[in-house]
N, C-alpha and C positions, 0 to 999 in steps of 0.2 A: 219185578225188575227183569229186565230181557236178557237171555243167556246168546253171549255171544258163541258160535263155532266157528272155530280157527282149522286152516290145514296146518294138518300135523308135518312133523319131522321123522316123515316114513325111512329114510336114509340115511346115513352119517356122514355120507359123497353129497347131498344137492339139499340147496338153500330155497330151493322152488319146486313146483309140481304140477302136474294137473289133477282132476277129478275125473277119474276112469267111467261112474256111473253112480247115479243118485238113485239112490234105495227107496227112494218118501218125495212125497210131490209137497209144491207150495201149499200151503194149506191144512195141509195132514197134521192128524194129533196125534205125535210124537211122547213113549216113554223113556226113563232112565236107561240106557244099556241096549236101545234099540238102533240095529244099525242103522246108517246115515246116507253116509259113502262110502263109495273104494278109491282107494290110490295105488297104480301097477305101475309096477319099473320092473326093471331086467332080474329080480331074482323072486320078488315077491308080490303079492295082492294083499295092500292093509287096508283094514275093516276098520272105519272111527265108529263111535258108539254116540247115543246121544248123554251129555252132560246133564242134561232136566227134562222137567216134564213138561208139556205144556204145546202150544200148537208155532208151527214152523212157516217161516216167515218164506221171502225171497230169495231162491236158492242162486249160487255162484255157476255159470256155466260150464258145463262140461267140456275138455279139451282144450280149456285156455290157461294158461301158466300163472301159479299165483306164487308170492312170496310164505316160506314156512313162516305159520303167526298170523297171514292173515283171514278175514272174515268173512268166512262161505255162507254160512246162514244167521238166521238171528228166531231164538226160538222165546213165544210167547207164551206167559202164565196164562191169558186166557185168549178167545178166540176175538173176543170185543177190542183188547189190545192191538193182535194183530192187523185186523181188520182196520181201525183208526190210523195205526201206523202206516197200510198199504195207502188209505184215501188220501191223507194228511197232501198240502198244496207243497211239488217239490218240482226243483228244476229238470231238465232234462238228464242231469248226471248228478245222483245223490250227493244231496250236502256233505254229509259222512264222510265221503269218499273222496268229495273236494277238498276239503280239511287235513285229510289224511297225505291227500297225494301233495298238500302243499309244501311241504316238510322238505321233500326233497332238493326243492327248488330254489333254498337256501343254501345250500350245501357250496364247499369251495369249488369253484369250475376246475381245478384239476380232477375232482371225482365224478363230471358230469360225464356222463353216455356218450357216445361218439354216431353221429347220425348214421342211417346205412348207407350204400355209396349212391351213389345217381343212375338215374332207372326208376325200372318199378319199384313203387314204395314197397316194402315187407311191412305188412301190419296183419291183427287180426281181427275176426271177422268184429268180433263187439268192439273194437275197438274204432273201424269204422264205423260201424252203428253209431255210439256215442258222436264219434268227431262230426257225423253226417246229419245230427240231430242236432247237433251244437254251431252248426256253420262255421265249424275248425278246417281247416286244411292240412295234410298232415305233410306236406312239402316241407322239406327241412326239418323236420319233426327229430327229432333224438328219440331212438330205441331202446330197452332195456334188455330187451329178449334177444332170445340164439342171435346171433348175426345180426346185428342192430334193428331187431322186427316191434315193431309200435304196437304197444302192446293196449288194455285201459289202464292202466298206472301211468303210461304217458302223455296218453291223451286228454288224464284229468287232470296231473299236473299243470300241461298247457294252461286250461280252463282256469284253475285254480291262481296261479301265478299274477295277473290282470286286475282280482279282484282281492287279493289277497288285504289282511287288516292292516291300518297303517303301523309301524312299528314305536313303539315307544324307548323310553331307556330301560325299561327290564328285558327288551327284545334283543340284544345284538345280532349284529350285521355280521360280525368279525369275530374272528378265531381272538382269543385271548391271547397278548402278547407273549403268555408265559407257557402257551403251547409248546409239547414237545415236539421235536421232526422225529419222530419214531415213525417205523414199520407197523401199518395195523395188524391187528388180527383179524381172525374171521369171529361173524359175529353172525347170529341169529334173532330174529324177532321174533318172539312166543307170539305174542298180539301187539298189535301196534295202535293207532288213537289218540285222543287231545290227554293232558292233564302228564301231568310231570311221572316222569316212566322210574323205573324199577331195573337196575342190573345187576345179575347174577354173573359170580363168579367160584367156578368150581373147584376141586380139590386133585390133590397130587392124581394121575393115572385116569382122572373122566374127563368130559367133555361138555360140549353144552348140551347133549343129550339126559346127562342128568336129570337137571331140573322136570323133563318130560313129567316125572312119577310125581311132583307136587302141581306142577300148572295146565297139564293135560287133564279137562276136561272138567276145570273147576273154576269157582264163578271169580272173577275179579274184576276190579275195574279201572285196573291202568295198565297202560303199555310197557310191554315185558321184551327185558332184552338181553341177551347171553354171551357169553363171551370163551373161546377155547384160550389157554391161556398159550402163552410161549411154550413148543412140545409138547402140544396134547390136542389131539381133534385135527380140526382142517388147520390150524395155525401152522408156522412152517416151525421150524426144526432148529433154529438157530438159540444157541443156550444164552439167555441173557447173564450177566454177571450179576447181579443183587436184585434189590424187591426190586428199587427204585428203577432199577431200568423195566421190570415187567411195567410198575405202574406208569411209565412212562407212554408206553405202550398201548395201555390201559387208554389212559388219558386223550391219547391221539385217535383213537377209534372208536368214542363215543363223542367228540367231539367233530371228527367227520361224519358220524350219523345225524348230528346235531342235537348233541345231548350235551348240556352245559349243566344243568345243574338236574341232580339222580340221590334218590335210594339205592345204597348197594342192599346186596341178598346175597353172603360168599359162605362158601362152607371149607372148614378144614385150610387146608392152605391159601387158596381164593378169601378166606379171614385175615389172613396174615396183609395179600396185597390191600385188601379195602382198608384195614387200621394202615395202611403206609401212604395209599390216596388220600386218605380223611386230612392226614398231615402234611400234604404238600400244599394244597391251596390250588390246585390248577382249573380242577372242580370244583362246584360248589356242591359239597354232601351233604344231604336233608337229614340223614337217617341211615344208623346203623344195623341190621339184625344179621345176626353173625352164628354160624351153626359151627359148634364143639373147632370153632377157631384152632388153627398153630400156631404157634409165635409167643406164646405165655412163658414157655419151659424148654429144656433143651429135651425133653424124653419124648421119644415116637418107638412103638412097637416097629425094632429094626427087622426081624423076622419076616413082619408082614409088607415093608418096604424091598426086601432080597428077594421074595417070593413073587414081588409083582414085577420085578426086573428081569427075572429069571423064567418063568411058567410062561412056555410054548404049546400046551394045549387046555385047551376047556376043561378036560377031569383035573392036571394041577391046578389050575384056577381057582377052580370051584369051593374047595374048601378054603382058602385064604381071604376070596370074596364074602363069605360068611361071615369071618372074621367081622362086616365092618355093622352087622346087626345081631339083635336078640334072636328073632327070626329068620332061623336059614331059611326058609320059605318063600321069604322075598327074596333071595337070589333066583329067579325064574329064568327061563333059555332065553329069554326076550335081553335079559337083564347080563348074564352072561356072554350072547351074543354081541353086544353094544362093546363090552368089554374085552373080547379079544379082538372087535376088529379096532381097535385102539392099538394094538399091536402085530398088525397084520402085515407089516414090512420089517425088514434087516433094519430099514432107514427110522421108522417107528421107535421103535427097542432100540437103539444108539442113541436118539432122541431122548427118550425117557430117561436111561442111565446117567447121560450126560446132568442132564436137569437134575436126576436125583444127586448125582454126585458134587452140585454147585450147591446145594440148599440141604440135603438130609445126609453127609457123606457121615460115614460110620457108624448108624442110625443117631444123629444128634443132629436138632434142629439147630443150624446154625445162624438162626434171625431171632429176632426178638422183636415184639410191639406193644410192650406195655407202656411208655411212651410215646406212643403216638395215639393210644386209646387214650392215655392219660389229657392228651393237649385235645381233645375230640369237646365241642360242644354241643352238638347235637343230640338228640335221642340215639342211646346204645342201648341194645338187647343184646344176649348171650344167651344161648341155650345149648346147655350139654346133654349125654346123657348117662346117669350116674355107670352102668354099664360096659362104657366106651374103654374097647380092648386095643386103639391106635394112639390116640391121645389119652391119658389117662384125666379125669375127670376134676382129678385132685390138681392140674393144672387152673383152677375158676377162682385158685386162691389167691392167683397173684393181678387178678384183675384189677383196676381200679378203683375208687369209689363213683364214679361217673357212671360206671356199667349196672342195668338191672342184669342177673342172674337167675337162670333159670337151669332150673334140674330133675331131669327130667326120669323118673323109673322105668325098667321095660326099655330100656333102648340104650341104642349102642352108640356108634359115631356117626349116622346118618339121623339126626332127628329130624330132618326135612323129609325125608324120605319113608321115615317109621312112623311118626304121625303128624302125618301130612295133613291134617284138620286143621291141629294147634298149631302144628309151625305155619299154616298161611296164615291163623286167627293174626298170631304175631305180630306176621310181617305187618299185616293189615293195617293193625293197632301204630307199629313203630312209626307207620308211613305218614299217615294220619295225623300223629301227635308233632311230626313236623313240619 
């Protein structure tokens, strides 16, 4: 099966990137852990590694801006693969890619691009390639890049749009009447592609950089998508009053990406908002897997909540970070660093306090979702882990009968994170069985 490579999420500032310089040519047989690429911005040079072994397909240009998630390469088990897949009869601009870029094109025209102004077009260089190949014109064209510059996501879009499948009644056209008018968030694509996607929601104090340490560089094969909640990440800073307004929030941002029906993936309090989604109905949820969830019990390790409100540098940090594994070992500088620049303004840290003080004030959870798992009919997973020094684990008592349970030794409050084999076997399984 073909291992896709996505660009990474080198930054915690930019949703996009380029490819500084390709380490391996099309063609080249490629092992585990062997570099790839680079990606350079203003503080650093990051090195991707490869995911598999096997030989490397057609690489993504260097110097043109891609969305973090999407697919630079595509690396083959054998070279006859390859090979078959470069001959195989294809249009001028990858099916794949046609498919991909159609998505957007649905979306409500309040979120479409705004063309660049009149004048020379701004586009780039493959971009006219493609549109020059395809007898497109890019006159009036809508741009996604810097200053509305036409980039190829818009010029396959174009392409795409024409030919697009006709739509049926499982396709809407339209936002569901019972959309909310929320503020979205920001949101990330790990990988993007056909087949019903996966969104992850993460826990009090992270971001969508989390998930990095389970979907960075491991095989899957649906579109993945992230989400900063309210106060945390690039999201802005405004404290919602209850779940229901985060998942309100929720609901409005995966539905302007055009995500109407999702597997959630939410850890820790990101658990709490998915059992509050699951119950509103505004989504349609396939499937639950829910990592050492909030919202069972009012007990949370308040210590380790004051500690994260309060530690202004890296050494406090660092041992409270611990805190949320067996192995202090995976708190690594990579791992640390993610984690203060979550708190790298006055505005940051007001932010976070606020939020904690609406939802954890006095360390007591003040939400509850065992009712809303309860009314859940989809597939539900839980996975704690027996360990777990934030949540205490003896919280899984008050789960449902609806819920499979899982408990996990060796691990703390991150089991996506500590073993990241089985938590994705999981998710795998949960998505699947819906």
């Amino acid at each position: 099966m073909p291992t896709s490579v996505t660009f990474p999420k080198a930054s915690l500032e930019k949703t996009s990137g380029e490819i500084s310089n390709w380490n391996v040519s099309a063609g080249d047989k490629v092992s585990i852990g062997d570099i790839l690429f680079e990606v350079e911005d203003d503080k650093a040079t990051v090195e991707v590694d490869s995911p598999a072994d096997g030989y490397i397909g057609q690489l993504f240009e260097t110097g043109e801006e891609i969305d973090v998630g999407g697919v630079v390469a595509t690396i083959y088990e054998t070279r006859e693969d390859m090979e078959t897949e470069a001959s195989a009869p294809a249009a001028a601009a990858p099916v794949a890619d046609l498919q991909e870029a159609a998505a957007p094109v649905a979306k409500a025209a309040e979120n479409a691009p705004q063309p660049a102004p009149s004048g020379k077009i701004k586009s780039t260089p493959l971009a006219r390639r493609i549109a020059r190949d395809n007898g497109l014109s890019l006159t009036g064209l809508a741009g996604t890049g810097p200053n509305g510059r036409v980039q190829k996501r818009d010029v396959l879009a174009a392409l795409a749009a024409p030919v697009a499948a006709p739509l049926t009644a499982s396709s809407p056209t339209t936002t569901p009447t019972m959309a909310p008018d929320a503020a979205r968030l920001n949101a990330v694509w790990y990988q993007k592609g056909t087949g019903e996607p996966v969104a992850f929601l993460h826990g009090f104090g992270a971001d969508v950089a989390i998930w990095g340490g389970l979907l960075s560089g491991a095989r899957y094969d649906f579109p993945a998508i992230a989400l900063d909640l309210p106060c945390h990440g690039a999201s802005d800073g405004e404290t919602p009053a209850d779940l229901d307004a985060i998942a309100a929030r929720v609901e409005a941002t995966l539905l302007a990406e055009g995500v109407r029906e999702v597997t959630l993936a939410a850890h820790s309090f990101g658990g709490a908002v998915a059992a509050r989604l699951a119950s509103r109905g505004v989504l349609r949820i396939r499937a639950l897997c829910l990592f050492a969830p909030a919202g069972l019990s009012p007990e949370i390790n308040h210590a380790f909540v004051a500690a994260m409100l309060r530690s202004q540098s890296r050494e406090a940090l660092r041992p409270w970070l611990e805190q949320l594994v067996v192995d202090p070992s995976l708190i690594t500088e990579a791992f640390l660093e993610r984690s203060m620049a979550g708190r790298a303004t006055a505005e940051k840290m007001a932010a976070l306090q606020s939020f904690a003080q609406t939802f954890l004030p006095d360390g007591t959870q003040r939400f509850n979702v065992t009712r809303d798992l309860a009314g859940y009919l989809g597939p539900l997973r839980v996975i704690y882990g027996r360990q777990d020094r934030i949540l205490p684990a003896s919280a899984a008592q008050n789960l449902p009968g609806n819920a499979a349970l899982h408990l996990w030794d060796n691990c703390g409050h991150m089991p996506h994170f500590e073993h990241r084999r089985d938590a994705l076997r999981i998710l795998e399984e949960v998505r699947r069985s819906a």
